[in-house]
C-alpha positions as CSV (number, residue, x, y, z in Angstrom):
1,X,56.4,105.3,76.0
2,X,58.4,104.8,72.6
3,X,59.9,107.3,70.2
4,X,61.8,105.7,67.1
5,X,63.9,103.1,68.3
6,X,63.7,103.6,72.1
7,X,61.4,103.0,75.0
8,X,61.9,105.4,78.3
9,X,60.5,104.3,81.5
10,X,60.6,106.1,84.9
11,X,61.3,103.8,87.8
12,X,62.9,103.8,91.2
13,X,65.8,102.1,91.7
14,X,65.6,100.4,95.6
15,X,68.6,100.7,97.8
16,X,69.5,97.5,99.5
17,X,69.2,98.5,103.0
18,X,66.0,100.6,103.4
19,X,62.8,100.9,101.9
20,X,63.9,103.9,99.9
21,X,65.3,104.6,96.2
22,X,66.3,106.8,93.7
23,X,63.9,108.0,90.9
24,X,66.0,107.1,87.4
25,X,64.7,107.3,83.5
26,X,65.6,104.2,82.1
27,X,66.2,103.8,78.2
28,X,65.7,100.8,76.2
29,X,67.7,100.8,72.4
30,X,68.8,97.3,70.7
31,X,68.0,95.5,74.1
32,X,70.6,97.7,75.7
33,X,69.1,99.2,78.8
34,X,70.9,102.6,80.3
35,X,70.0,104.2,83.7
36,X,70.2,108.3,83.9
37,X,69.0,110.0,87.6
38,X,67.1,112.6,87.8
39,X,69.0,113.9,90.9
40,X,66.1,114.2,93.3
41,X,65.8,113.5,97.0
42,X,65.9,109.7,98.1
43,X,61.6,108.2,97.4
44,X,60.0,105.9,100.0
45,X,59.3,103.2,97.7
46,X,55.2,103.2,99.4
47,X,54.7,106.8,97.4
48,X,56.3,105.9,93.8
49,X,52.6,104.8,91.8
50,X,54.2,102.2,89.0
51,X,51.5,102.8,86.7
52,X,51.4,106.5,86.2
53,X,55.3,106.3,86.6
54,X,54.6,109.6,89.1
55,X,54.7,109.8,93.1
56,X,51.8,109.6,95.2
57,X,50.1,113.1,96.4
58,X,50.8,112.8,99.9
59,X,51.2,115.6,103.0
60,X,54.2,113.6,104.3
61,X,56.7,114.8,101.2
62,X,56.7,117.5,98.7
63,X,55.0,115.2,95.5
64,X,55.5,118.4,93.3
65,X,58.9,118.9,93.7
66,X,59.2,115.0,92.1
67,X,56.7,115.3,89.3
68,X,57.7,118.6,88.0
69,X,61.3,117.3,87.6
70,X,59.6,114.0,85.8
71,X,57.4,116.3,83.9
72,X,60.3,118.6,82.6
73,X,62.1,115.5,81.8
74,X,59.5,114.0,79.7
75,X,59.1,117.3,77.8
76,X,63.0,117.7,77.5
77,X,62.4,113.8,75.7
78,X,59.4,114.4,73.4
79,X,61.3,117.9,72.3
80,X,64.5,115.5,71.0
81,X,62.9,111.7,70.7
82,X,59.4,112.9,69.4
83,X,58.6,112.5,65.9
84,X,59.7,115.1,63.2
85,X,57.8,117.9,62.3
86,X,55.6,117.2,58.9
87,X,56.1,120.4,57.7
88,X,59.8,121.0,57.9
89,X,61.0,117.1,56.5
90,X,61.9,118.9,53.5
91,X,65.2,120.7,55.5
92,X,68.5,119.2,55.9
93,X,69.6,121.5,58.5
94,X,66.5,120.6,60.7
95,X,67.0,116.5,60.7
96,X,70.6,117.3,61.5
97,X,69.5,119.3,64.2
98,X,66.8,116.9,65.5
99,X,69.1,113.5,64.6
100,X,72.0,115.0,67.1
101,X,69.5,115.5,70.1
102,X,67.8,111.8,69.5
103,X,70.9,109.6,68.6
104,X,73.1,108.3,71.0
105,X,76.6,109.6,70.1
106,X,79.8,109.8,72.2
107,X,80.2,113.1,73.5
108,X,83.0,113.5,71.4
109,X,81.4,112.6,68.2
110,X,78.3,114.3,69.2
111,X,80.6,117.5,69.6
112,X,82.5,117.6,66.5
113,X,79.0,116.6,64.6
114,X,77.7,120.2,66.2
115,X,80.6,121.8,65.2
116,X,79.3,120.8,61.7
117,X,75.9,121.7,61.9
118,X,77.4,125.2,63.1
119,X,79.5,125.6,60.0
120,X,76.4,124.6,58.3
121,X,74.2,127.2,59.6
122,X,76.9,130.3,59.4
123,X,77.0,129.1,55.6
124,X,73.6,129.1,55.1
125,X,73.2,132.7,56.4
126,X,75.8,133.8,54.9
127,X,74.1,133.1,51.2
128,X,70.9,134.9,52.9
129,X,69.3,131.4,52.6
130,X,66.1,130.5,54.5
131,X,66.7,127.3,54.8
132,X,68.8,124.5,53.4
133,X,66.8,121.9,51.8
134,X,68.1,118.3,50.7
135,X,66.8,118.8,47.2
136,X,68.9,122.4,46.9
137,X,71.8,121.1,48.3
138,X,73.0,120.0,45.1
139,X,76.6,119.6,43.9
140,X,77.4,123.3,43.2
141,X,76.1,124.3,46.8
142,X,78.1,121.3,48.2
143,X,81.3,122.8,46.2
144,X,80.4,126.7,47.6
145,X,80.1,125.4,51.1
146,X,83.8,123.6,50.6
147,X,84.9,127.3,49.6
148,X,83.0,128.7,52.5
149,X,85.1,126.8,54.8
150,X,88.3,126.9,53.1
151,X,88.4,130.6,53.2
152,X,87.1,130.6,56.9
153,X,90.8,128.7,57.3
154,X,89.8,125.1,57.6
155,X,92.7,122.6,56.4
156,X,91.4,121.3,53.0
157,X,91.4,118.0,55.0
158,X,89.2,118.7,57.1
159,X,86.6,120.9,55.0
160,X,86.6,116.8,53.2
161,X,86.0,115.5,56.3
162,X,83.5,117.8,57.4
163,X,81.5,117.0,54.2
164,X,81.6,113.3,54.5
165,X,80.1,113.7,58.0
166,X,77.2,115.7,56.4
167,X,76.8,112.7,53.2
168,X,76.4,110.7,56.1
169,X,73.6,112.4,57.8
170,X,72.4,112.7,54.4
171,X,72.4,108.8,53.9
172,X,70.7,108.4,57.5
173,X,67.9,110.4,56.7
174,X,67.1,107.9,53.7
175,X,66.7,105.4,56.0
176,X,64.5,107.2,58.1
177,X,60.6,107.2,58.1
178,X,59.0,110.0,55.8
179,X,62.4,110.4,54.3
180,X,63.2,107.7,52.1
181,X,62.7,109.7,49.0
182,X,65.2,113.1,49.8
183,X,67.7,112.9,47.0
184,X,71.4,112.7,48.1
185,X,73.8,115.0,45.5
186,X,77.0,113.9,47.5
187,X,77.0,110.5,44.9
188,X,77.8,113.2,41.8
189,X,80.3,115.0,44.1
190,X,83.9,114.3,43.6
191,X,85.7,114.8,46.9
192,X,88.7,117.3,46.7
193,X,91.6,115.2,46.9
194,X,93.4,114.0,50.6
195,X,96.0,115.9,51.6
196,X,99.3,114.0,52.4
197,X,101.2,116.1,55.1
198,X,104.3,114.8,56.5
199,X,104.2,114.9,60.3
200,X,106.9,116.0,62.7
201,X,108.3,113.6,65.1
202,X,111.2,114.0,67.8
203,X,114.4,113.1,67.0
204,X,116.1,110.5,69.3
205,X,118.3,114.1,70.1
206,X,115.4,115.6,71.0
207,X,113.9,113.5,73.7
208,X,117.5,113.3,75.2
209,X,117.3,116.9,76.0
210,X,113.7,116.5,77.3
211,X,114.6,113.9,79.5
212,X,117.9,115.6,80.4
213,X,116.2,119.3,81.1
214,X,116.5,121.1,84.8
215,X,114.2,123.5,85.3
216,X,112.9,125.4,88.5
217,X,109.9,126.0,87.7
218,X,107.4,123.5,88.8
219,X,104.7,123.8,86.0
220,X,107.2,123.7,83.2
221,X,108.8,120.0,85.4
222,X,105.1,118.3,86.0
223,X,104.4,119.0,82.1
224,X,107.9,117.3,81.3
225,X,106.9,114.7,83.6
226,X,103.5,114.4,82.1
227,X,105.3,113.7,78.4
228,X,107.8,111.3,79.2
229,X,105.4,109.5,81.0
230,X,103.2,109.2,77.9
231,X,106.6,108.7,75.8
232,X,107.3,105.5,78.0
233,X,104.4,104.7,78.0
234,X,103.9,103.5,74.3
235,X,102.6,107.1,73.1
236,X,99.6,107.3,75.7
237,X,96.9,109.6,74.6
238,X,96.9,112.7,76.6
239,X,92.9,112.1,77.5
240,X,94.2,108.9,78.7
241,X,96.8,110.7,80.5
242,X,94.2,113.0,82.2
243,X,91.8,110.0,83.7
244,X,95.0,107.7,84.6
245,X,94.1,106.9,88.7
246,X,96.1,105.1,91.3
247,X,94.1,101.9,90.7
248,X,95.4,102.1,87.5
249,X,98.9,101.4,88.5
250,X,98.4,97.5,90.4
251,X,101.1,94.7,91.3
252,X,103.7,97.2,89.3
253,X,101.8,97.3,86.0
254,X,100.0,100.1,84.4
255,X,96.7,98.7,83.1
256,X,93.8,100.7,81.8
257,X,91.0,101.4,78.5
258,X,91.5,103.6,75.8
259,X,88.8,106.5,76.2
260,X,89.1,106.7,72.2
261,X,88.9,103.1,71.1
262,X,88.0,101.2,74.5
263,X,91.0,99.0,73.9
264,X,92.8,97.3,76.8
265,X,96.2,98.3,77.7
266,X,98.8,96.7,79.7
267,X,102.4,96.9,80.4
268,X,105.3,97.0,83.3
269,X,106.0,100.0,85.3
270,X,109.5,101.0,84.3
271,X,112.1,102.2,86.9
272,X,111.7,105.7,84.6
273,X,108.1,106.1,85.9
274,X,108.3,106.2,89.4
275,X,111.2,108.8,88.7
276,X,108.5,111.2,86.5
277,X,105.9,110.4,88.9
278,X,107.6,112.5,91.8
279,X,106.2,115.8,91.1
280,X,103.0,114.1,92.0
281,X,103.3,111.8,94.4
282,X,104.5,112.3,97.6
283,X,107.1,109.3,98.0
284,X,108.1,108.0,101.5
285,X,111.1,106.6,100.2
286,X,114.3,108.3,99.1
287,X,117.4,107.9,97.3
288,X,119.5,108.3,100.5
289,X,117.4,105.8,102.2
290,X,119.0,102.9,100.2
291,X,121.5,101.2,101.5
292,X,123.7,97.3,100.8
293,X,121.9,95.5,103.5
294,X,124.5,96.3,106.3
295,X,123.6,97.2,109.7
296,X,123.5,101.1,110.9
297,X,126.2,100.6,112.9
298,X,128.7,99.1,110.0
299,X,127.6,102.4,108.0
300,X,128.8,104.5,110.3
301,X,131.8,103.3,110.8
302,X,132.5,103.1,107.3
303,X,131.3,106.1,106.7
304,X,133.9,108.1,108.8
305,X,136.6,105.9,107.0
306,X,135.5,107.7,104.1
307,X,135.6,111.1,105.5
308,X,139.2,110.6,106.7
309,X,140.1,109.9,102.8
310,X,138.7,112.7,101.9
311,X,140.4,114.6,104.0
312,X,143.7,113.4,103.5
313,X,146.8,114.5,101.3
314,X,150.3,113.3,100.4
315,X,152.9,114.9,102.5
316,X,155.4,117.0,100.4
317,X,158.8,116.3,100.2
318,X,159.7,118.7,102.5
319,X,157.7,117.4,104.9
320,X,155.6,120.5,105.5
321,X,151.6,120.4,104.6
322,X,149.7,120.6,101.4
323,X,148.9,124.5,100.7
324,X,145.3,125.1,99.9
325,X,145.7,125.6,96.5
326,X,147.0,121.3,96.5
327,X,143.9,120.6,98.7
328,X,141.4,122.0,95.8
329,X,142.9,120.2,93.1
330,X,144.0,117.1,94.9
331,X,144.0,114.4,92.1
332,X,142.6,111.8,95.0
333,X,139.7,113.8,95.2
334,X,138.8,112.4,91.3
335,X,139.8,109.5,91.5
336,X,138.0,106.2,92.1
337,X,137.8,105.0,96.4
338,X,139.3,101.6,95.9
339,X,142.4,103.3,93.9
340,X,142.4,105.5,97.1
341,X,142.6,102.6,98.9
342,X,144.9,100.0,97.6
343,X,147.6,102.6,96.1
344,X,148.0,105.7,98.0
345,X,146.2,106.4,101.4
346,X,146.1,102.4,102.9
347,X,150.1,102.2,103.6
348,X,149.4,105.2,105.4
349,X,146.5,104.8,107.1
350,X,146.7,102.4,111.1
351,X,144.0,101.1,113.4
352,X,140.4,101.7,112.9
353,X,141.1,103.1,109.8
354,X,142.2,100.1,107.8
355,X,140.3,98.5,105.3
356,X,140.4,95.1,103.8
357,X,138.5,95.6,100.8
358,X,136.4,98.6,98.4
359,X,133.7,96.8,99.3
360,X,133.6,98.2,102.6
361,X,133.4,101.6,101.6
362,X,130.6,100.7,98.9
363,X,128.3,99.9,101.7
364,X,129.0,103.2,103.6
365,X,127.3,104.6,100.0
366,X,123.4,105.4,99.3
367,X,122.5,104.7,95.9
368,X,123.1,108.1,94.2
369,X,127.3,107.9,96.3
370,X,127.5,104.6,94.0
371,X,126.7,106.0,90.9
372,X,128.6,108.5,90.9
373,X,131.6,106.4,92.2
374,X,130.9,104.2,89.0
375,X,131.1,107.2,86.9
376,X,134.7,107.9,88.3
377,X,135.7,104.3,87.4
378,X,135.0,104.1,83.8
379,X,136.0,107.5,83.4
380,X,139.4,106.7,84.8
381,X,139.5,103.6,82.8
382,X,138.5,105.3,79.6
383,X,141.1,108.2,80.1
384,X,144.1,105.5,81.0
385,X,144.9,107.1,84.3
386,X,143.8,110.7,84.0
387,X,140.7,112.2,85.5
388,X,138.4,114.3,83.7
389,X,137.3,117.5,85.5
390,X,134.9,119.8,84.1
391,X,134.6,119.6,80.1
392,X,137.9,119.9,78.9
393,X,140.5,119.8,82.0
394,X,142.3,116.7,83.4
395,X,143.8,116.0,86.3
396,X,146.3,112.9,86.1
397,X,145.9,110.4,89.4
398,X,148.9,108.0,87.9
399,X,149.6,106.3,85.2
400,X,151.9,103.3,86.9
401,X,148.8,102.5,89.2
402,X,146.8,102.8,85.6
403,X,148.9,99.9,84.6
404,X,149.0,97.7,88.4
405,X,145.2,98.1,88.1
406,X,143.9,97.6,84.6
407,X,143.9,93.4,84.9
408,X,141.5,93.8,87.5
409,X,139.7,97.1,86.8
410,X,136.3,95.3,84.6
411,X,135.8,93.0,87.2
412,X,135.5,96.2,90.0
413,X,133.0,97.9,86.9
414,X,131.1,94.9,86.8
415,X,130.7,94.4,90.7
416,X,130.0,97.9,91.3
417,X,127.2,97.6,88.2
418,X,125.9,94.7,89.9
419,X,125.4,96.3,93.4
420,X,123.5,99.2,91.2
421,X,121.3,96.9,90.3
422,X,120.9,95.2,93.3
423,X,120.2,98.6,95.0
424,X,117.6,100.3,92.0
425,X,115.8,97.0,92.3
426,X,115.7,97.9,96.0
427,X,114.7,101.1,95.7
428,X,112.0,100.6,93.0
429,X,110.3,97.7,94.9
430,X,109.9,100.2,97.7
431,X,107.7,103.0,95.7
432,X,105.7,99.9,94.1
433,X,105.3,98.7,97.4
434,X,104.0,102.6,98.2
435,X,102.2,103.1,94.8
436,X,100.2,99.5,95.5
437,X,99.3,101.2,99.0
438,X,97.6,104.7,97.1
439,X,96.3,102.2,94.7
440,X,94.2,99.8,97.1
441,X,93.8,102.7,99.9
442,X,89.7,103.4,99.7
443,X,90.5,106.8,100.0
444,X,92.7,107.4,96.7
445,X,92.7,104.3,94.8
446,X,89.7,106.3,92.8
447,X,92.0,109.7,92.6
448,X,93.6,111.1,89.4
449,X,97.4,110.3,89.0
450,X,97.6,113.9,87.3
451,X,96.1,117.0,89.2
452,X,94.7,118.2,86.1
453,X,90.9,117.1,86.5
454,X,89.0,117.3,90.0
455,X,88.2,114.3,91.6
456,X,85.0,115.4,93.3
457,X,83.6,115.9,89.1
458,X,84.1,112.3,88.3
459,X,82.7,110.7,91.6
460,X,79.9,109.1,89.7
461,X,82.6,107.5,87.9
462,X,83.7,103.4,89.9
463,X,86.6,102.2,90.4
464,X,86.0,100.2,87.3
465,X,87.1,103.3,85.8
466,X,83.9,103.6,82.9
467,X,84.4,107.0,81.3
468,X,82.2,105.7,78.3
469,X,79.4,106.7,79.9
470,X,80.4,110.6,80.8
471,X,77.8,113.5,80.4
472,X,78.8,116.1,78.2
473,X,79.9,118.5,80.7
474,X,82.3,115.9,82.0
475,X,83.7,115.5,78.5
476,X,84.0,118.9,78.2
477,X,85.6,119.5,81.4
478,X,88.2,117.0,79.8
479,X,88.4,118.7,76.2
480,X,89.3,121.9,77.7
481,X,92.1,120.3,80.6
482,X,93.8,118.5,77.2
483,X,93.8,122.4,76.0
484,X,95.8,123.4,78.8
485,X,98.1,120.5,78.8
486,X,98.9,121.4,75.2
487,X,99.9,125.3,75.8
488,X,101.9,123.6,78.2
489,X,103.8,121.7,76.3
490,X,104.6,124.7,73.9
491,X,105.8,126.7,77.1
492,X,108.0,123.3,77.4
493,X,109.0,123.0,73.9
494,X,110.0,126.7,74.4
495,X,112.4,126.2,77.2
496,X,113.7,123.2,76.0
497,X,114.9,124.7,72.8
498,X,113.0,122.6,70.3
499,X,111.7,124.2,66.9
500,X,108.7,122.6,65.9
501,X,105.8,124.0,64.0
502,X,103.4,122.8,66.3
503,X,103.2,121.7,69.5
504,X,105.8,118.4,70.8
505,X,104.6,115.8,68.6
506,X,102.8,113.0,70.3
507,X,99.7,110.8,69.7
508,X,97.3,113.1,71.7
């Protein structure tokens, strides 16, 4: 059978290891053939009759069950494929209505086109109007249902929009069958004029403090974690966001199509996103894990060298011990291990104890210790033998070991920056190592990244990841998830502290 432009067809679809199949509608536009099931009970292929497209009456199976469901389908078809009723070609609002049900639009498109058509209607009995006809809807009804929109608070932008989506329908039904003589009033209409409105964007400021915010609660964190990820990730849509899956994220790349445009993306995972990803995924290895490859044993050992610096003082002059006021403000405590080393505690220290180099106690540090340790040195570099504590207070270490150390104080910087490195490549090879695991793993390589959509909705869905082909409750089950998301990201623009009209600007 044919209606318009398309041919349906009920078949069975065989399954490769039985004699058994699934009863599908197939479709037929521009040589383009789609599949949609009917979601019925597996068929023995021996009861589906190919020429009545029906199943065999038979006491062996329940043959009603099957044709009632084809049946219902076929009316469902004729209702929204069928031709146009004769008597009502005159009526704009009824070809809308019937060119929505019989085209093939996105779901997306297909929504905002109903959203029209519902605007449409409300202004039509609003005016106590039958009907809206194409010959009536002329350019002074045109301008009235502009107003009628404006003052139901639609941006002036979109009100154009709206009407150019309508001019369009308007234009289709011209090339229609039956309607190639309607008259189209839109080509007197002079659309209001576009609205330029300057759009807010972050400040470089602004993203700092996103990136730097603590926060305990864990909803506020996954939604921070959830921005960034789309801010590093070259302003990611945030329905692109929502359908991101571990196979997404292969051989440390991020790789995936644009639900919007169906363009191909593809970039490097950055050291940044395996940090935002920790909310959600449950990563085997940690910061304290990451060691300079030296055996347990050295560790150790170097590890309680370290503790006896730490808990060591200068003797006074009177040879009596440090009070406990010294012992929380000892300057060592600030200042950087190798200073420790070389200039105060070494002459002192005998035995197991001694140390031939910094380097030694570097290696009794995970990767976080090292950081830190690098802080220490450019700080005491920067403030020429002081310490900073806190965010105004100093504690001076010395300024004669200052001057004995500066000549080869860079080349300390640069060696502990190189061991950084060494270690973050370390650590980050590790979770891509982790993340290629979830990603190839038949269990959750087809699994959302984000727990904002549930998995067991989008099983039809491969691991091919072709969300083109969604049914409408699936694209609204996205549509309202991208709602969420956004109140969340006012609740995080909130706690942040960042004044915005709208919600934190990003390409959504």
């Amino acid at each position: 059978m044919k209606f318009n432009d398309t041919s349906f067809k009920f078949i069975i679809r065989p399954s490769k290891i039985n004699n058994e199949g699934h009863i599908h509608l197939r479709k037929i536009k521009n040589r383009k053939k789609t599949y949609e099931s009917l979601r019925l009970p597996r068929l023995k292929i021996k009861y589906w009759n190919e020429s009545t497209q029906r199943v065999r009456k038979s006491n062996q199976i329940d043959y009603k069950l099957y044709n009632n469901k084809i049946e219902a389908k076929l009316k469902e078809i004729k209702s929204s494929h069928g031709p146009l009723d004769p008597s009502k070609r005159a009526s704009l609002v009824h070809f809308f209505n019937h060119y929505l049900k019989s085209t093939s639009l996105n779901p997306g498109t297909k929504s905002k086109y109903f959203t029209i058509l519902k605007k449409l209607k409300s202004f039509r009995d609003s005016e106590n109007y039958s009907d809206i006809k194409f010959k009536d809807f002329n350019v002074a009804m045109i301008s009235s249902f502009f107003e009628f929109m404006r003052n139901n608070g639609l941006e002036q932008n979109t009100c154009r929009n709206y009407l150019k989506v309508v001019n369009s329908v308007v234009r289709k039904a011209q090339k229609t069958e039956g309607y190639y003589n309607v008259p189209n009033h839109f080509i007197n209409y002079k659309y209001p004029k576009q609205l330029n409105k300057i759009k807010e964007v972050l400040s470089k400021d602004e993203i700092q403090k996103i990136i730097s915010f603590e926060t305990v609660k864990k909803e506020i964190e996954k939604t921070r974690s959830m921005f960034l990820f789309q801010l590093f990730s070259k302003g990611m849509r945030v329905s692109d966001l929502l359908l991101l899956r571990f196979n997404n994220l292969t051989s440390g790349h991020l790789k995936y199509t644009m639900f919007k445009t169906k363009n191909s993306m593809f970039m490097k995972l950055l050291p940044i996103h395996f940090e935002l990803l920790e909310p959600f995924v449950c990563f085997e290895t940690k910061v304290d894990d990451v060691f300079l490859n030296y055996e347990k044993k050295q560790r150790l050992r170097y590890k309680s060298i370290r503790n006896k610096f730490n808990d060591w003082s200068p003797p006074r002059e009177d040879g009596k011990p440090q009070d406990r006021l010294f012992k929380r403000i000892n300057p060592l405590k600030y200042a950087p291990i190798y200073i420790e080393v070389f200039e105060e505690i070494k002459p002192v220290l005998h035995g197991k104890y001694y140390v031939d180099s910094y380097q030694e106690i570097l290696c009794s540090m995970n990767l976080e210790e090292i950081k830190n340790e690098l802080i220490k040195l450019e700080s005491f570099k920067r403030e020429r033998g002081y310490s900073k504590i806190g965010n105004n207070s100093k504690v001076e270490i010395s300024k004669e070991i200052f001057f004995k150390t500066q000549k080869f104080l860079p080349h300390v910087i640069k060696d502990v920056k190189s061991k950084i490195d060494k270690l973050e490549k370390k650590y980050f090879n590790k979770k891509r190592e982790e993340l290629e695991e979830l990603a190839t793993n038949p269990h959750t390589k087809n699994q959302f990244l984000f727990d904002y959509l549930p998995n067991e909705d989008f099983s039809n869905i491969g691991q091919k990841n072709d969300f083109s082909r969604i049914s409408e409750k699936q694209y609204s089950r996205i549509n309202k998830k991208s709602i969420v998301y956004n109140r969340q990201l006012k609740k995080l623009q909130k706690e942040v502290g960042i004044s915005k009209n709208d919600t934190i600007p990003l390409s959504v």
